[in-house]
PyMOL Python script that loads the backbone (N, CA, C, O; Angstrom):
from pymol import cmd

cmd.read_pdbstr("""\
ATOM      1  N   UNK A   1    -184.318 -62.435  37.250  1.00  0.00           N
ATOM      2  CA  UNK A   1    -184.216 -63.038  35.926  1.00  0.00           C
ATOM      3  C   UNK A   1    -185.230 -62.344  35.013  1.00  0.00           C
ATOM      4  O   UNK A   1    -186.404 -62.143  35.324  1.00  0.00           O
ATOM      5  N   UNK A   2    -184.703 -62.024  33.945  1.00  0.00           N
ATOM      6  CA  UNK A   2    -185.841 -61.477  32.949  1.00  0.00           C
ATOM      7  C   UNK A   2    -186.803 -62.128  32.425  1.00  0.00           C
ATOM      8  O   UNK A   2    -186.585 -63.304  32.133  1.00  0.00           O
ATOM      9  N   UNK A   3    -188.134 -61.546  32.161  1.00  0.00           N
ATOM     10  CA  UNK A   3    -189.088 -62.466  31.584  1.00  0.00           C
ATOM     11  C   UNK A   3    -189.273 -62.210  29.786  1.00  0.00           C
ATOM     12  O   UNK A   3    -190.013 -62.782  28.985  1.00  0.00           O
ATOM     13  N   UNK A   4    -188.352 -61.204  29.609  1.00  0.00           N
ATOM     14  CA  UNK A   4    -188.263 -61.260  28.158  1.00  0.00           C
ATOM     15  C   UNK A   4    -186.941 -61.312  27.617  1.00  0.00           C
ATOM     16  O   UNK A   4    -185.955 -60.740  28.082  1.00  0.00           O
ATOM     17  N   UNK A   5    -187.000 -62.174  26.412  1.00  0.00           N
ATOM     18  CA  UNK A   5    -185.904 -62.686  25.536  1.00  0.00           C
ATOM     19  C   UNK A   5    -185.843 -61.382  24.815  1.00  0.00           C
ATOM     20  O   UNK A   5    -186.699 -60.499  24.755  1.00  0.00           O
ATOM     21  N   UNK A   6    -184.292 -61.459  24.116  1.00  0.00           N
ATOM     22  CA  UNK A   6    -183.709 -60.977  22.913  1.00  0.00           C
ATOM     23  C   UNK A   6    -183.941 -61.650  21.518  1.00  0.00           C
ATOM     24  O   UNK A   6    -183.565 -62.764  21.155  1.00  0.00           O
ATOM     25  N   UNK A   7    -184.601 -60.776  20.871  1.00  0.00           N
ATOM     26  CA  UNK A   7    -185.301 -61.114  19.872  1.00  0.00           C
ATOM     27  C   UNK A   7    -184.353 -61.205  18.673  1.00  0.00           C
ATOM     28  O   UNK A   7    -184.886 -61.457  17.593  1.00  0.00           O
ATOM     29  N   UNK A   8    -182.492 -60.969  18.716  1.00  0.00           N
ATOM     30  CA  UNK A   8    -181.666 -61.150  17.876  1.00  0.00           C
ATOM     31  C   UNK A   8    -181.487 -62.799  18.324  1.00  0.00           C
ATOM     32  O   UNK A   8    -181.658 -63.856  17.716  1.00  0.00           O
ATOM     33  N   UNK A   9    -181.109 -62.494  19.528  1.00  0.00           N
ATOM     34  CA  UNK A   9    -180.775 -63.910  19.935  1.00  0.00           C
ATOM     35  C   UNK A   9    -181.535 -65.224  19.847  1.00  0.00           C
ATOM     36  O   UNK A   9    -181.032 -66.306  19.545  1.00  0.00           O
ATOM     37  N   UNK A  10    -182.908 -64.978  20.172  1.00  0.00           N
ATOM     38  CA  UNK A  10    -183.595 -65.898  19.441  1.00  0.00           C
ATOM     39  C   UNK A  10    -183.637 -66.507  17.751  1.00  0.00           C
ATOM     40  O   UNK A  10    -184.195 -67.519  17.326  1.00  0.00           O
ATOM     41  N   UNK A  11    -182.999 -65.692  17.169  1.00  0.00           N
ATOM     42  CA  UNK A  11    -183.294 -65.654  15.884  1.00  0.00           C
ATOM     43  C   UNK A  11    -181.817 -66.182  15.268  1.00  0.00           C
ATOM     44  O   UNK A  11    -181.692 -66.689  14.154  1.00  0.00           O
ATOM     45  N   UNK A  12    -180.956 -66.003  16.026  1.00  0.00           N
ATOM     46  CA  UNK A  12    -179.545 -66.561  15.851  1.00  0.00           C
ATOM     47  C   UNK A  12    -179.519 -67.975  16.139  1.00  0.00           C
ATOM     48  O   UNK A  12    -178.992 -68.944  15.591  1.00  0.00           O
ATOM     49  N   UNK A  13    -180.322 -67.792  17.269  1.00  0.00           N
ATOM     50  CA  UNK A  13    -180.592 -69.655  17.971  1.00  0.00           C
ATOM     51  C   UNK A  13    -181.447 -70.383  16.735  1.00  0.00           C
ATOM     52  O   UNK A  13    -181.200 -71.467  16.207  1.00  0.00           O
ATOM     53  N   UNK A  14    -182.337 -69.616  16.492  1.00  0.00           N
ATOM     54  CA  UNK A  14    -182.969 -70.610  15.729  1.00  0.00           C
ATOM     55  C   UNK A  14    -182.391 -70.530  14.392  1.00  0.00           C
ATOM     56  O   UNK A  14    -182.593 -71.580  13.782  1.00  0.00           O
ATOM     57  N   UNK A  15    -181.729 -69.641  13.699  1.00  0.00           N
ATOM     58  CA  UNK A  15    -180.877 -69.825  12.455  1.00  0.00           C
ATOM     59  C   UNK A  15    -180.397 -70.992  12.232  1.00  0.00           C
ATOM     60  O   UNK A  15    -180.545 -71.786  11.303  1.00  0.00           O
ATOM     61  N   UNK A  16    -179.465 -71.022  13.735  1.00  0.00           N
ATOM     62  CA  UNK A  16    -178.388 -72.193  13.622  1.00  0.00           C
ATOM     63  C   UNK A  16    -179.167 -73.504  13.876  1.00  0.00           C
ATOM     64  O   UNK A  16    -178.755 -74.520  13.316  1.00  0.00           O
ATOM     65  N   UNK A  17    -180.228 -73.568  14.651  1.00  0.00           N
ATOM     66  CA  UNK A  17    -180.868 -74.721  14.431  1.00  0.00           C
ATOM     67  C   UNK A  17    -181.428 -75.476  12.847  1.00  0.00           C
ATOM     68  O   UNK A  17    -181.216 -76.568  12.320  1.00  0.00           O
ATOM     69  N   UNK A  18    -182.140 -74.391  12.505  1.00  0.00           N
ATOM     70  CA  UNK A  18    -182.240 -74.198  11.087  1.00  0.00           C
ATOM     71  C   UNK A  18    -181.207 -74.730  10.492  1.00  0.00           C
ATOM     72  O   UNK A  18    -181.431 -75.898  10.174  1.00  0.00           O
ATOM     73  N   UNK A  19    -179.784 -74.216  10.106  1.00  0.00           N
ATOM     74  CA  UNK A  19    -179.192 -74.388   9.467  1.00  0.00           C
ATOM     75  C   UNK A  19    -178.803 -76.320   9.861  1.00  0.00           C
ATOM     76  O   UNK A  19    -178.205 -77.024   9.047  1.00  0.00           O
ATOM     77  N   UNK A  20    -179.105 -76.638  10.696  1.00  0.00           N
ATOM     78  CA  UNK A  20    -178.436 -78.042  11.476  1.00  0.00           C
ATOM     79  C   UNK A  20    -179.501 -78.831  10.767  1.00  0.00           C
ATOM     80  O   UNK A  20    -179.031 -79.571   9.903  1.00  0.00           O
ATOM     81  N   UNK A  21    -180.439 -78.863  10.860  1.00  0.00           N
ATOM     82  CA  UNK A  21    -181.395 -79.756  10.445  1.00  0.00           C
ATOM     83  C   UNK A  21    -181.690 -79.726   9.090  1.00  0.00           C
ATOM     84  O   UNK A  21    -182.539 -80.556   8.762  1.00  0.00           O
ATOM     85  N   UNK A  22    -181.261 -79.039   8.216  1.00  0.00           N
ATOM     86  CA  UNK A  22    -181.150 -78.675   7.319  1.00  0.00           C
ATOM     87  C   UNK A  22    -179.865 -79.568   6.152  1.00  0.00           C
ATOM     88  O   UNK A  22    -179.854 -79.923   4.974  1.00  0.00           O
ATOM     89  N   UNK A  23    -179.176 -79.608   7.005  1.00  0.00           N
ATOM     90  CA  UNK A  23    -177.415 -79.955   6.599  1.00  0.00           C
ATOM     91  C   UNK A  23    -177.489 -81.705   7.184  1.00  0.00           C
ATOM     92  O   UNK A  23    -176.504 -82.440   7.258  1.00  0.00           O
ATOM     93  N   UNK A  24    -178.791 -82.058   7.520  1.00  0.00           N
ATOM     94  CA  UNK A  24    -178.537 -83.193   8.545  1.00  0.00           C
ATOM     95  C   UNK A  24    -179.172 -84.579   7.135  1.00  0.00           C
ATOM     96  O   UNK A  24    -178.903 -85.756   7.373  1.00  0.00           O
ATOM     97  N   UNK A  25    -179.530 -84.419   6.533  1.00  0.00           N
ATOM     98  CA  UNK A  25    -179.845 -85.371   5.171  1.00  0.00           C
ATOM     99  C   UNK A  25    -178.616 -85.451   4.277  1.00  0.00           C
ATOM    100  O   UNK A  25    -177.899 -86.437   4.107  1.00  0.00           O
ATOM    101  N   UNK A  26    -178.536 -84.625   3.906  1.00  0.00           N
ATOM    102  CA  UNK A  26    -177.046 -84.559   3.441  1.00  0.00           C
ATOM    103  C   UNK A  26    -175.797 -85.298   3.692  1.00  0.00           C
ATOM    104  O   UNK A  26    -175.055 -85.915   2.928  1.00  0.00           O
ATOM    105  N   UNK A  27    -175.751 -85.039   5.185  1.00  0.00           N
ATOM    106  CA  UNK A  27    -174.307 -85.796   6.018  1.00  0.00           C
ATOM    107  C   UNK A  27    -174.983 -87.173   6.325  1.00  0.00           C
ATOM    108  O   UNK A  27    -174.181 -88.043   6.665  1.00  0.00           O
ATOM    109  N   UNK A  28    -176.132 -87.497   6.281  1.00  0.00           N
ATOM    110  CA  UNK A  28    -176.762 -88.501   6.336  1.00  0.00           C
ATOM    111  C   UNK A  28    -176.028 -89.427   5.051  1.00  0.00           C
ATOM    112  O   UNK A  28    -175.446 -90.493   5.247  1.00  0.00           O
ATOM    113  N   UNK A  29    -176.129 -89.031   4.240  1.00  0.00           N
ATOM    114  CA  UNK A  29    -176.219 -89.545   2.944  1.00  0.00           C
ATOM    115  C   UNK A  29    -174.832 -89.701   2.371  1.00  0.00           C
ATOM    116  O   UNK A  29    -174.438 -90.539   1.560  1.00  0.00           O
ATOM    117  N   UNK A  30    -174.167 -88.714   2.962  1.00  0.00           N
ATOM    118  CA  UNK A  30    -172.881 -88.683   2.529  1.00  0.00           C
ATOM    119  C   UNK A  30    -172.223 -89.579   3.180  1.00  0.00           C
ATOM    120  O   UNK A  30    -171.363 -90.212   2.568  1.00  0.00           O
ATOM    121  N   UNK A  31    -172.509 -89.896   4.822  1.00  0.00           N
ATOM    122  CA  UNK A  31    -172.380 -90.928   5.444  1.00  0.00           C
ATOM    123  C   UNK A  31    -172.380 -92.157   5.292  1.00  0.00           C
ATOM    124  O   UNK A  31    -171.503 -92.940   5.658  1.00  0.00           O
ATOM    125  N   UNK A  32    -173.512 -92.427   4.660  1.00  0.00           N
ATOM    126  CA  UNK A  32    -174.073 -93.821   4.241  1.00  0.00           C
ATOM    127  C   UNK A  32    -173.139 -94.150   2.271  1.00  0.00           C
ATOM    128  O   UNK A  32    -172.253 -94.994   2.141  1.00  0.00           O
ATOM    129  N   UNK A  33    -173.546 -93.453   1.319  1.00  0.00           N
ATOM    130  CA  UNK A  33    -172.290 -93.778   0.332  1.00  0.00           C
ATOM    131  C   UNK A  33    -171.245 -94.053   1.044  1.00  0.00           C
ATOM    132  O   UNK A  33    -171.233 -95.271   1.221  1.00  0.00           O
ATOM    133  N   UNK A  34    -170.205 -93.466   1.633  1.00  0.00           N
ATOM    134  CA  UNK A  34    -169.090 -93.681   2.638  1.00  0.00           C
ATOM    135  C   UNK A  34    -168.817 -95.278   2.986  1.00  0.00           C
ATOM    136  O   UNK A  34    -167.999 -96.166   2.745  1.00  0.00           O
ATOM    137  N   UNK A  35    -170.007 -95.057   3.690  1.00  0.00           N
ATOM    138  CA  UNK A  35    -170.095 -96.518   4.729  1.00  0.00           C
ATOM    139  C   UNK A  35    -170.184 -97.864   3.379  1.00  0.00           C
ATOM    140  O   UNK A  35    -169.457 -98.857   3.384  1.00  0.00           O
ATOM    141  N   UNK A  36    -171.557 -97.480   2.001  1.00  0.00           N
ATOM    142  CA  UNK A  36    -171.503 -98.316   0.912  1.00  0.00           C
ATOM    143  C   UNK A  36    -170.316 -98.571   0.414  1.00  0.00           C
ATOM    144  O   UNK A  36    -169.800 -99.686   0.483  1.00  0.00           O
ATOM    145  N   UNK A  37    -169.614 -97.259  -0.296  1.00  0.00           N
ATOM    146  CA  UNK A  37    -168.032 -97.312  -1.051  1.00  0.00           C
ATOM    147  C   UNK A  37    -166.771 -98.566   0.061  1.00  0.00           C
ATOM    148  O   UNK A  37    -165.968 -99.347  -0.451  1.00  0.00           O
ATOM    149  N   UNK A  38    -166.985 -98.378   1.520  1.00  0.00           N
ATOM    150  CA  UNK A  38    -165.702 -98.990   2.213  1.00  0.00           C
ATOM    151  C   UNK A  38    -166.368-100.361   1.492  1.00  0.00           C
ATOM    152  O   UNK A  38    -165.771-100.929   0.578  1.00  0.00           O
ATOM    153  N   UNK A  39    -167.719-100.849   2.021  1.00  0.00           N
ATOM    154  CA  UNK A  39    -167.917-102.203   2.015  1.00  0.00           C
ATOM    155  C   UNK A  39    -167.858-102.448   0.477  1.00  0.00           C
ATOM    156  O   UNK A  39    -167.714-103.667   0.378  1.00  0.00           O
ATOM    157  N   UNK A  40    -167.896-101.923  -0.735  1.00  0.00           N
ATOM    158  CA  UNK A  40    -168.259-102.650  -2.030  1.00  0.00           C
ATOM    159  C   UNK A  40    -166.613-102.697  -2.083  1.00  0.00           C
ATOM    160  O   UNK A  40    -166.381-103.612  -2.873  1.00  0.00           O
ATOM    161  N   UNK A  41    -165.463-102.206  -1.667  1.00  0.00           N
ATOM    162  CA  UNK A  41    -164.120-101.713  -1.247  1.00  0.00           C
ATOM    163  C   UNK A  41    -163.686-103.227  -0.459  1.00  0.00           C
ATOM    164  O   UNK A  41    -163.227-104.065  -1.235  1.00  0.00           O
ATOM    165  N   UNK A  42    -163.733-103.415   0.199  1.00  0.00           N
ATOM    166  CA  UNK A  42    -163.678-104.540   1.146  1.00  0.00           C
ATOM    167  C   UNK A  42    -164.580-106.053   0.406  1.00  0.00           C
ATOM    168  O   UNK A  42    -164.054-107.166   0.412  1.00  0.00           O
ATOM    169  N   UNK A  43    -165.361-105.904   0.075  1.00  0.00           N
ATOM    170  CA  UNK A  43    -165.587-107.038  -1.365  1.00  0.00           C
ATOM    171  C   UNK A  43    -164.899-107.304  -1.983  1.00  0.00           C
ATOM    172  O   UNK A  43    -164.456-108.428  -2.220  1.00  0.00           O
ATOM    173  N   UNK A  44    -164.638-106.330  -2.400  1.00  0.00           N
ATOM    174  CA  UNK A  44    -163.252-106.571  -3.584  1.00  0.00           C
ATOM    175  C   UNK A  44    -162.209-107.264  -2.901  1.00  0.00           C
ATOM    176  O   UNK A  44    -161.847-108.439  -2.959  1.00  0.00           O
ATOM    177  N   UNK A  45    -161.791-106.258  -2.223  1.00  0.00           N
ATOM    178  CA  UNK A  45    -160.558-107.420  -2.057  1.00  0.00           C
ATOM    179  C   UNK A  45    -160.718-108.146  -1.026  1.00  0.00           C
ATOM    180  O   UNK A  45    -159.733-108.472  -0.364  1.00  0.00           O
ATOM    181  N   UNK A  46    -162.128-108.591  -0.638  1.00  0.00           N
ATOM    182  CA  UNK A  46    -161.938-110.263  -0.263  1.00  0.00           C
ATOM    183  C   UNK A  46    -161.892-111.509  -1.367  1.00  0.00           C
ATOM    184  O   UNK A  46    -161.345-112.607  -1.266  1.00  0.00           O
ATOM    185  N   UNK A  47    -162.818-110.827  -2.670  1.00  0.00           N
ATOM    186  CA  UNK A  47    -162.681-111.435  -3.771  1.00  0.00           C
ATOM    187  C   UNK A  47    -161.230-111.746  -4.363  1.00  0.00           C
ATOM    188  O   UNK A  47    -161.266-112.751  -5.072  1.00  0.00           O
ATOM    189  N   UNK A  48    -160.210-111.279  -4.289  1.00  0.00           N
ATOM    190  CA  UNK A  48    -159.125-111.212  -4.937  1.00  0.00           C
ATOM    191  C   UNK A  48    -158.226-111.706  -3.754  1.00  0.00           C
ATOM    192  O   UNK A  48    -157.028-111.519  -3.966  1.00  0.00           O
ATOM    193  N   UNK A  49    -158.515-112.267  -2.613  1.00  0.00           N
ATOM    194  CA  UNK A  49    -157.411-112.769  -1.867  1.00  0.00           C
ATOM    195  C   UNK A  49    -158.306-114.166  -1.951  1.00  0.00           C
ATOM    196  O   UNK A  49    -157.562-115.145  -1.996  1.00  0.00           O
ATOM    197  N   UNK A  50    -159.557-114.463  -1.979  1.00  0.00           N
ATOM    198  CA  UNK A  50    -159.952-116.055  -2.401  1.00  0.00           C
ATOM    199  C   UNK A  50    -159.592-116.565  -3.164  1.00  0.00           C
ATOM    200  O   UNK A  50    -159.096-117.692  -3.151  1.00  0.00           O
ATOM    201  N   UNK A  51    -159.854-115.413  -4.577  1.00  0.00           N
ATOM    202  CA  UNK A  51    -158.798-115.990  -5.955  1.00  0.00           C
ATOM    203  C   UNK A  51    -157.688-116.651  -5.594  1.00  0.00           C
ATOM    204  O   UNK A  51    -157.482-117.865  -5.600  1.00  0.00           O
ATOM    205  N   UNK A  52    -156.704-115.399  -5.151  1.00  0.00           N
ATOM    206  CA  UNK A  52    -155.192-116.014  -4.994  1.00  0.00           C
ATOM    207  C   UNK A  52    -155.265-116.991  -3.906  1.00  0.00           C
ATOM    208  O   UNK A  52    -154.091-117.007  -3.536  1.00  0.00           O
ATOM    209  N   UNK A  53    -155.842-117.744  -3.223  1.00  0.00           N
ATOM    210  CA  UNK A  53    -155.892-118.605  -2.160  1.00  0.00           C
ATOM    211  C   UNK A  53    -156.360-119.983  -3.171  1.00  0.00           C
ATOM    212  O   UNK A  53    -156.026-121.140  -3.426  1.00  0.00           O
ATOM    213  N   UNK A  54    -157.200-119.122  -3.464  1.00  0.00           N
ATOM    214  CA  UNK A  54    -157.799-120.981  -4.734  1.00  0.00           C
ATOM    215  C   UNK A  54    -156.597-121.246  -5.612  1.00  0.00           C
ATOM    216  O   UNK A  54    -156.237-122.419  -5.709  1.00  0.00           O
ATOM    217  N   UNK A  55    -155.855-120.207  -6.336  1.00  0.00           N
ATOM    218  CA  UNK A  55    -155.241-120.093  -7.125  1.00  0.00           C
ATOM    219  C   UNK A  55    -153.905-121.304  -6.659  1.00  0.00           C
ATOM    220  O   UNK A  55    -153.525-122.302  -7.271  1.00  0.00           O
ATOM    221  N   UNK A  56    -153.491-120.795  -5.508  1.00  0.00           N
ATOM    222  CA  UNK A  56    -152.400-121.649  -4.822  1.00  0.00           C
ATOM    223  C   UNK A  56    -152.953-123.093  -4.433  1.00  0.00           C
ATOM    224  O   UNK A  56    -152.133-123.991  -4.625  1.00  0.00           O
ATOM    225  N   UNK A  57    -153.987-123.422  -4.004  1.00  0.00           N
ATOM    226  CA  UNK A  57    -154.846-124.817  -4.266  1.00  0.00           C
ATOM    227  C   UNK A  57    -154.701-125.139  -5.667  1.00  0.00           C
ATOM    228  O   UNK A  57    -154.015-126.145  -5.851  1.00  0.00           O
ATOM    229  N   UNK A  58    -155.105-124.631  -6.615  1.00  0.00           N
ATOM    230  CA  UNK A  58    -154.963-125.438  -7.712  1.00  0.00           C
ATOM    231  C   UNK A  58    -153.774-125.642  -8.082  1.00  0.00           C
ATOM    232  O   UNK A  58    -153.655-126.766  -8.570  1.00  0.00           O
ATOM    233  N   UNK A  59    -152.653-124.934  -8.064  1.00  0.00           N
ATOM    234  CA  UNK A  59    -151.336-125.219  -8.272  1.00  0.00           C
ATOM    235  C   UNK A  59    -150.808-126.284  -7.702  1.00  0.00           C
ATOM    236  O   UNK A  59    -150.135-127.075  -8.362  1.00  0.00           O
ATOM    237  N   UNK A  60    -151.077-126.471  -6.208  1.00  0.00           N
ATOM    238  CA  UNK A  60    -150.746-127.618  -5.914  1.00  0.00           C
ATOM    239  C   UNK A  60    -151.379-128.872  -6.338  1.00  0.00           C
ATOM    240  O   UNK A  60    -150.646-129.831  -6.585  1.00  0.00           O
ATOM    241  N   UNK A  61    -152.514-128.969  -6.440  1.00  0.00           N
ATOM    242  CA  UNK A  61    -153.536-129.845  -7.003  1.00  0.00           C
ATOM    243  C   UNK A  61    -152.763-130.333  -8.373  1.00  0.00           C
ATOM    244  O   UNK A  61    -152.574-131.533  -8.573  1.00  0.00           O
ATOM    245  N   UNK A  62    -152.382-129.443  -9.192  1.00  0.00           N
ATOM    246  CA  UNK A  62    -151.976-129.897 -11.064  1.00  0.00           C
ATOM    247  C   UNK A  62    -150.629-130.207  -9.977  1.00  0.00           C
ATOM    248  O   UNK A  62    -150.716-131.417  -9.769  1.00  0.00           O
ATOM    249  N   UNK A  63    -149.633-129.763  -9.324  1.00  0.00           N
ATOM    250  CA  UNK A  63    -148.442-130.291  -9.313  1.00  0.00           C
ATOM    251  C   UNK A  63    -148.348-131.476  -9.061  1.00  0.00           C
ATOM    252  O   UNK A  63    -147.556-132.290  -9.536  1.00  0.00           O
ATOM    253  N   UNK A  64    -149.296-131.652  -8.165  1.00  0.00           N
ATOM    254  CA  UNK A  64    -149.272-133.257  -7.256  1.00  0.00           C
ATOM    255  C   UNK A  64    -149.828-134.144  -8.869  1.00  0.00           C
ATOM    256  O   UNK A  64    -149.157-135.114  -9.221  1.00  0.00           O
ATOM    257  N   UNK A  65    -150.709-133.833  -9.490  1.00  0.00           N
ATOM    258  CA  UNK A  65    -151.295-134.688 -10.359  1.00  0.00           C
ATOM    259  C   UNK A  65    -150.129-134.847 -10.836  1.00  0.00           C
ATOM    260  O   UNK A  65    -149.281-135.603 -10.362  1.00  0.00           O
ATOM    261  N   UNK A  66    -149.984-134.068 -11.916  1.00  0.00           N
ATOM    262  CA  UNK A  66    -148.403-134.697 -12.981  1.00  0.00           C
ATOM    263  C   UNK A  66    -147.759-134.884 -12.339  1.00  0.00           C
ATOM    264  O   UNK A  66    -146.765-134.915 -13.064  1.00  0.00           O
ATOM    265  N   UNK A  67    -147.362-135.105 -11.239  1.00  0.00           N
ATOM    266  CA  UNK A  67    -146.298-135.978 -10.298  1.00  0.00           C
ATOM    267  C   UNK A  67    -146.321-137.232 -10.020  1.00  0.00           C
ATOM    268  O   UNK A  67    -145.384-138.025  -9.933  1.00  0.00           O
ATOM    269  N   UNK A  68    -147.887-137.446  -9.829  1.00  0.00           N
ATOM    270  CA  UNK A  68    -148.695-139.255 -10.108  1.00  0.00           C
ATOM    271  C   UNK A  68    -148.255-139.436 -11.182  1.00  0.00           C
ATOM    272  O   UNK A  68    -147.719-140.529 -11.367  1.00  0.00           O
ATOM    273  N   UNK A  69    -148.297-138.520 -12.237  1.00  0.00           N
ATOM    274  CA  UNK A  69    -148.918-139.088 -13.960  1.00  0.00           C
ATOM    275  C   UNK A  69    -147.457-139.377 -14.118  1.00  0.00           C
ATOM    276  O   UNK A  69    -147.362-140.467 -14.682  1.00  0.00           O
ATOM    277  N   UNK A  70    -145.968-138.738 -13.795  1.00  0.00           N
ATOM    278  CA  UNK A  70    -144.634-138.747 -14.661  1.00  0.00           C
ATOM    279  C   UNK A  70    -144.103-140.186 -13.671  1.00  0.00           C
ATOM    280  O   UNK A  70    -143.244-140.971 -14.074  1.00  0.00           O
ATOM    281  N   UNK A  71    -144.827-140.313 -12.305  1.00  0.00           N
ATOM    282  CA  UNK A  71    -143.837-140.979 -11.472  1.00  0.00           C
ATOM    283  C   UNK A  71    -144.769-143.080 -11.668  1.00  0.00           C
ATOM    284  O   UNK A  71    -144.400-144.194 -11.297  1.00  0.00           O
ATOM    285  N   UNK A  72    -146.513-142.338 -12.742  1.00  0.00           N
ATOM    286  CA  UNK A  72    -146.702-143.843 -12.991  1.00  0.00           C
ATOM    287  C   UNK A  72    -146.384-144.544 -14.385  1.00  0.00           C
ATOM    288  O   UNK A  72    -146.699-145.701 -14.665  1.00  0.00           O
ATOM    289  N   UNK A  73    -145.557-143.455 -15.395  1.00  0.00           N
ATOM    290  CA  UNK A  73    -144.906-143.910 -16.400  1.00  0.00           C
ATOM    291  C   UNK A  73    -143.567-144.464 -16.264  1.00  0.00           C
ATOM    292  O   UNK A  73    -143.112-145.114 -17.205  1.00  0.00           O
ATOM    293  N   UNK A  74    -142.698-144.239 -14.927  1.00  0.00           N
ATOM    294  CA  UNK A  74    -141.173-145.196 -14.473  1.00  0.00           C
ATOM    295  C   UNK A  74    -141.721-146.150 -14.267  1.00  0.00           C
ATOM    296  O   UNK A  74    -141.174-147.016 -14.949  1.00  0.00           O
ATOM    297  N   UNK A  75    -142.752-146.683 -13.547  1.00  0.00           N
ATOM    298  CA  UNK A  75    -142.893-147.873 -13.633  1.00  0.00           C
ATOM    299  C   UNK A  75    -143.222-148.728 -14.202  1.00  0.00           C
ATOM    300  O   UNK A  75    -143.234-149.914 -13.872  1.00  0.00           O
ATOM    301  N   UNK A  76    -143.681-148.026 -15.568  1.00  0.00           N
ATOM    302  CA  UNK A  76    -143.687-149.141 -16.271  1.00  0.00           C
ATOM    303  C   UNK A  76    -142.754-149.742 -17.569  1.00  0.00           C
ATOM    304  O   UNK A  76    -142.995-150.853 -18.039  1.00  0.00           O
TER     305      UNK A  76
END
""", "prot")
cmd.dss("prot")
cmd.show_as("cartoon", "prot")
cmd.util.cbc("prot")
cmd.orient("prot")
């Protein structure tokens, strides 16, 4: 086994290391917006399916009322 390295090859190795740690904040970051954008994404439309869920509660709520209110004016 040799006791001396290639001094291209070392320098290729460490390029690419270089270049990795380098590129690694970045994809960090780009990662994390990503991960922010799904969830502010997924807010939303949990917001907008509660709406329409309340929305259908209150509909029934006013139907049933004026249904008291029209069905306690026959009787009298």
């Amino acid at each position: 086994m040799p006791d001396q390295l290639n001094g291209q090859v070392v320098d290729s190795v460490t390029i690419a290391n270089t270049k990795v740690l380098a590129e690694a904040p970045a994809m960090a970051m780009g990662s994390l917006y990503q991960t922010i954008g799904n969830s502010v994404a997924m807010a939303a439309a949990n917001a907008v399916y509660a709406q329409q869920q309340a929305n259908v509660t209150y509909q029934a709520a006013t139907t049933l009322g004026v249904t008291k209110l029209f069905a306690q004016n026959k009787g009298q």
